[in-house]
SEGU-199401 format. One record per residue (C-alpha): x, y, z. Coordinates in steps of 0.2 Angstrom, whole numbers, plus 5000, padded with zeros to 4 digits. Each point is the difference from the previous one (the first is absolute). Example, Ala and Ser with C-alpha at 12.3 -4.5 7.8 and 13.67 -1.06 7.14 Angstrom:
! SEGU-199401
REC|5062|4978|5039
REC|5006|5017|4997
***
This chain:
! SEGU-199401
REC|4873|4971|5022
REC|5015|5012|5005
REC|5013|4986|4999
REC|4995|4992|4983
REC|4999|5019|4992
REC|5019|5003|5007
REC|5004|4982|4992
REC|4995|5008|4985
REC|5007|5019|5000
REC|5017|4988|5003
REC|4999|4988|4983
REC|4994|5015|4988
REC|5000|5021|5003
REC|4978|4997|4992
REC|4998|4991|5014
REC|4995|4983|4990
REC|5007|4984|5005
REC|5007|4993|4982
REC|4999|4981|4995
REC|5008|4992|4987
REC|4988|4994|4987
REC|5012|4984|4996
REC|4997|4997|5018
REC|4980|4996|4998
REC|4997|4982|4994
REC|4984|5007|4990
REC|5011|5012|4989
REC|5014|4986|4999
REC|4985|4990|4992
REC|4993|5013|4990
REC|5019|5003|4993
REC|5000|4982|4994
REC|4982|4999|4994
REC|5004|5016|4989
REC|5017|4990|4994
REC|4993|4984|4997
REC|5008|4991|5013
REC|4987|4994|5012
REC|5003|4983|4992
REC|5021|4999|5002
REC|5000|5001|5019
REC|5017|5001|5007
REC|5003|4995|5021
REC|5013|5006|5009
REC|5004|4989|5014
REC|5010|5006|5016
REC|5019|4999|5005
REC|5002|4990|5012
REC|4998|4981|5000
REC|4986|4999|5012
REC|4987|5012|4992
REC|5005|4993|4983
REC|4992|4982|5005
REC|4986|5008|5010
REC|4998|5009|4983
REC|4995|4982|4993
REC|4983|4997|5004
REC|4995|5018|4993
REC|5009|4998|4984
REC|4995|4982|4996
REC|4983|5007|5002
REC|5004|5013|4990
REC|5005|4988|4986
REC|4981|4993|5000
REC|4993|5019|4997
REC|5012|5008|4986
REC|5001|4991|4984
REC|5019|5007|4999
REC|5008|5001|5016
REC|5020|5005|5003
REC|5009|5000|5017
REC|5016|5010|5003
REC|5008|4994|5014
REC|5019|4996|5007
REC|4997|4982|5003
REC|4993|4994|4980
REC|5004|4982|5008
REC|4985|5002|5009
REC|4988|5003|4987
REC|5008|4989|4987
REC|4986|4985|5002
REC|4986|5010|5004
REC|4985|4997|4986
REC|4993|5018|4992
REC|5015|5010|5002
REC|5005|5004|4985
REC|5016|5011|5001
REC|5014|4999|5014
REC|5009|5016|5001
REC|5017|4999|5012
REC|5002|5016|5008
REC|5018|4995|5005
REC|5005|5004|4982
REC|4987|5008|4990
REC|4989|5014|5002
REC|4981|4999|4993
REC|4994|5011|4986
REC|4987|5006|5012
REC|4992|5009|4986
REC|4995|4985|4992
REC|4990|4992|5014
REC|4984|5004|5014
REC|5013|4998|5016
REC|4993|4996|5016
REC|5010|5000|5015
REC|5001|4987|5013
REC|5007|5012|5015
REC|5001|5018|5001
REC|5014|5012|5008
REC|4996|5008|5018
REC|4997|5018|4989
REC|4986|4993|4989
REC|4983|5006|5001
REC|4996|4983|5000
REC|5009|4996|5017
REC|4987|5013|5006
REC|4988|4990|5002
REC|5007|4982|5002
REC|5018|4996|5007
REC|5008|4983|4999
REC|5008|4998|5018
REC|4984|4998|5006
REC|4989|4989|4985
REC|5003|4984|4999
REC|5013|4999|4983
REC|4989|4990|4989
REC|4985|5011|5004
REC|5011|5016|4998
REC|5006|4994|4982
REC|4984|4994|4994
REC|4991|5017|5006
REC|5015|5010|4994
REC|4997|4992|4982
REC|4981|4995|4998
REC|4991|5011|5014
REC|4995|4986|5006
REC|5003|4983|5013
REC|5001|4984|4989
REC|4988|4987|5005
REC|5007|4989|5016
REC|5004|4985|4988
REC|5010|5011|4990
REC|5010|5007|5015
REC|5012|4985|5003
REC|5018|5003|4992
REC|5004|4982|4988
REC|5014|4996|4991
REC|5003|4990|4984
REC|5015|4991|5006
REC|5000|4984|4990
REC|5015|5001|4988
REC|5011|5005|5016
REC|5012|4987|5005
REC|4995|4990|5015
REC|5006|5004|5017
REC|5000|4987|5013
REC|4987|5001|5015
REC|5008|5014|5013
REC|4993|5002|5018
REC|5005|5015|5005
REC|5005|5014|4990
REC|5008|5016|5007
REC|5000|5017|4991
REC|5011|5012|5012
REC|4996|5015|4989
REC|5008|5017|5001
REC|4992|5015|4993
REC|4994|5016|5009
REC|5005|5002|5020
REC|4983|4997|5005
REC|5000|4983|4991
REC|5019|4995|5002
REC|5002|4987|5015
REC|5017|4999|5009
REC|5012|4987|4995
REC|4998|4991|5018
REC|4982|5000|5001
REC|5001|4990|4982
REC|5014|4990|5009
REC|4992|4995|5014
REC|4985|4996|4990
REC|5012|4987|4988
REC|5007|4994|5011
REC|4982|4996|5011
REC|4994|4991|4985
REC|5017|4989|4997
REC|5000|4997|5021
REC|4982|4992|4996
REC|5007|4990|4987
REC|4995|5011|4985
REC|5011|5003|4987
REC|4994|5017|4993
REC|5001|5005|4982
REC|5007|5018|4998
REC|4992|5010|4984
REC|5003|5019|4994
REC|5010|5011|4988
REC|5005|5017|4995
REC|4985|5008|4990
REC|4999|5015|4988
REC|4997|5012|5011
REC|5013|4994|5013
REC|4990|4990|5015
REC|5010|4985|5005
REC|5001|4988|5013
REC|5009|5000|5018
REC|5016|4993|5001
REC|4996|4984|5010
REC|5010|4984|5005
REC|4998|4986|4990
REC|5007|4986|5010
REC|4986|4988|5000
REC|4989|5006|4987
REC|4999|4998|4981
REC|5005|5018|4993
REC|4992|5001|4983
REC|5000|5020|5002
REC|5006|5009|4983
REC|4999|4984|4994
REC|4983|5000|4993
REC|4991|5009|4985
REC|4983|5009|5006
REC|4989|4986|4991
REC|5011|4984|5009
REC|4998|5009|5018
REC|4980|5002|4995
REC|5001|4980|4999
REC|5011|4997|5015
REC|4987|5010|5008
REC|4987|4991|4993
REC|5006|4984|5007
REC|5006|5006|5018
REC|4990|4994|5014
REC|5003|5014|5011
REC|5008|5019|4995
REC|5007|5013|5012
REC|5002|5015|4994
REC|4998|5020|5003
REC|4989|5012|4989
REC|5008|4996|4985
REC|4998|4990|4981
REC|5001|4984|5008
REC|4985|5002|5010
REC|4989|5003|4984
REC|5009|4989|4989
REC|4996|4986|5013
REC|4981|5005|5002
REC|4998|4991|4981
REC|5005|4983|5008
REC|4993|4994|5016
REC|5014|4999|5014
REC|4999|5005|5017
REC|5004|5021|4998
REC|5008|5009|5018
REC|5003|5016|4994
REC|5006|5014|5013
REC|4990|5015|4992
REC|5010|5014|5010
REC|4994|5016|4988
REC|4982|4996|4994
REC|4982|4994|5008
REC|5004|4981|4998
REC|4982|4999|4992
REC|5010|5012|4986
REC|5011|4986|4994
REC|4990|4986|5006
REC|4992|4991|4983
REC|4986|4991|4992
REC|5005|4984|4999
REC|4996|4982|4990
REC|4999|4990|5015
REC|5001|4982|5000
REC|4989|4995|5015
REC|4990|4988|4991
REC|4999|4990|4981
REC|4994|5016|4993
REC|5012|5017|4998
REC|4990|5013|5010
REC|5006|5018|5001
REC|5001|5006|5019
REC|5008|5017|5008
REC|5016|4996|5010
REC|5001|4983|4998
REC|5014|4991|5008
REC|5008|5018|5003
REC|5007|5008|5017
REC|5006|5015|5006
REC|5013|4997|5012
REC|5005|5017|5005
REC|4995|5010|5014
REC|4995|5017|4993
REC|5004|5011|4983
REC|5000|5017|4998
REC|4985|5000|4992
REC|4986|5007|5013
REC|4982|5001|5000
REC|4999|5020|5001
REC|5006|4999|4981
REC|4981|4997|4996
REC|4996|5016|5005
REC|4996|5013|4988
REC|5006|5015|5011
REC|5016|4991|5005
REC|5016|5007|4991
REC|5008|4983|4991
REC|5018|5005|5001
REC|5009|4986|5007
REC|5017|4994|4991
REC|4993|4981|4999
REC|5020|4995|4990
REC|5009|5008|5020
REC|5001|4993|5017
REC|5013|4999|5013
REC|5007|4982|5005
REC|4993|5000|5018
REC|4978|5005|4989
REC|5005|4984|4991
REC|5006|4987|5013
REC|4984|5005|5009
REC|4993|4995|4987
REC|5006|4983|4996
REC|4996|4983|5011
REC|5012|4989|5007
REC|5009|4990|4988
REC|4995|4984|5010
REC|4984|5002|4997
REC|5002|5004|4984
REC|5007|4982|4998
REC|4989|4992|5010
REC|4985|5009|4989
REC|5008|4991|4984
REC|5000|4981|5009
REC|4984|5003|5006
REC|4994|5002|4982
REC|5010|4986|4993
REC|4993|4987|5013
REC|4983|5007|4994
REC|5002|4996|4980
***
């Protein structure tokens, strides 16, 4: 194996590839069993919005397997109502004792070993998190993202509500598209309900036209836009929070998945079908785009996974994205159907 034996003159002059022993999740466990910590378990949950509610499901799961469970995370509010958690840690201001605790982590950088062997662009995120902290898939019924929202203030009914995110290039959609889109909706007699802020780690939201729409973005905290969610009828949005934050309710989801396999971000679901809750893959969800940079050659172990899935030029993403009339129509469609 001339190429692996050149890999390896290149990291060390013995010729031995060396690996971090922090980096192995047997040692981090033997490290903790040998410090008396495999009981004071400590998750760290993502960055971003998004992958901090698909974190949910594993970490509610988690609270049913560690007698003393404490989550670290930028957005405590999310946690706050959650049964078993035991300690609520706000990474915005303070930094763990991490010597104190068994720490698990919910996603791992690009250079981890751990990324290795699994990578989050192409797991679906629940599954990624759940096998990034447990080595394991939680059971289906355990899969669906839920949300204790019952001390939020009531938000009325909403039809359609748009999120017009910005965040990378390969997920930012040009202000006319999102226009044209608007302005579809209101020429159907829609009145669409803008949501979206600034978050932590600086995405935001496209700087749309509001004429004819309710425009409740910066407006609302993370929790009160989980409950707006929660009671829309039908959401529009790209790959970002809203997407998730709606799969805990049971509205109508066209999402434009422009980066990802759509079955990557696509979720377990409590569906509503019927009198009784079943959990069901995908349910009332559609991916309205028209291709992602995603491709299928990616599963190929001898193909070299370099692509920049944060980059693309305007004219890769307007091939990707419908027209906004049928975007429109998509949502009335669903409407008449509820």
């Amino acid at each position: 194996m001339p190429e692996l034996v050149r890999l390896q003159k290149e990291i060390t002059d013995e010729g031995n590839i060396a690996i971090p022993a922090v980096m192995i999740p047997s040692v981090r466990r033997l490290v903790a069993e040998d410090r008396g910590l495999l009981e004071n378990v400590l998750i760290i949950t993502p960055q971003s919005l998004g992958d901090v509610v698909c974190s949910i499901p594993a970490i509610r799961y988690g609270t049913k397997r560690f007698d003393r469970l404490t989550v670290a995370t930028y957005y405590p509010e999310l946690f706050e109502t959650m049964d078993g958690v035991h300690e609520i840690i706000d990474l915005k201001t303070t930094t763990p004792e991490w010597d104190k605790y068994f720490t698990l982590r919910c996603y791992y950088d690009g250079e981890d070993l751990n990324s290795e062997f699994i990578v989050n662009f192409n797991t679906q995120i629940v599954d990624y998190i759940s096998i990034g902290l447990f080595r394991n898939q939680l059971p289906v019924d355990d899969r669906a993202i839920w949300l204790d929202l019952r001390n939020e203030k009531e938000h009325l009914s909403r039809e359609v509500v748009v999120h017009p995110g910005a965040s990378w290039p390969s997920k930012t959609f040009p202000v006319c598209w999102w226009n044209e889109v608007l302005a579809s909706l209101i020429g159907e007699g829609i009145r669409p309900t803008l949501i979206g802020g600034t978050t932590h780690d600086g995405r935001g939201v496209v700087d749309v036209c509001t004429v004819g729409c309710d425009d409740l973005r910066h407006k609302l905290s993370v929790r009160e836009s989980a409950a707006l969610l929660h009671s829309a009828k039908v959401v529009i949005t790209n790959d970002s929070a809203p997407l998730h934050l709606a799969a805990a309710g049971h509205a109508w989801i066209g999402f434009l998945s422009t980066v990802k396999h759509p079955d990557a971000i696509t979720h377990w679901r409590k569906s509503c079908d019927t009198d009784k809750e079943y959990v069901k893959w995908g349910w009332r969800m559609e991916n309205l785009s028209l291709g992602w940079i995603y491709r299928h050659e990616y599963m190929n172990p001898a193909y070299n996974f370099v692509t920049r899935f944060d980059q693309a030029t305007p004219k890769e993403l307007e091939s990707r994205l419908p027209d906004p009339q049928t975007v429109a129509q998509w949502a009335v469609e669903k409407l008449r159907s509820l």
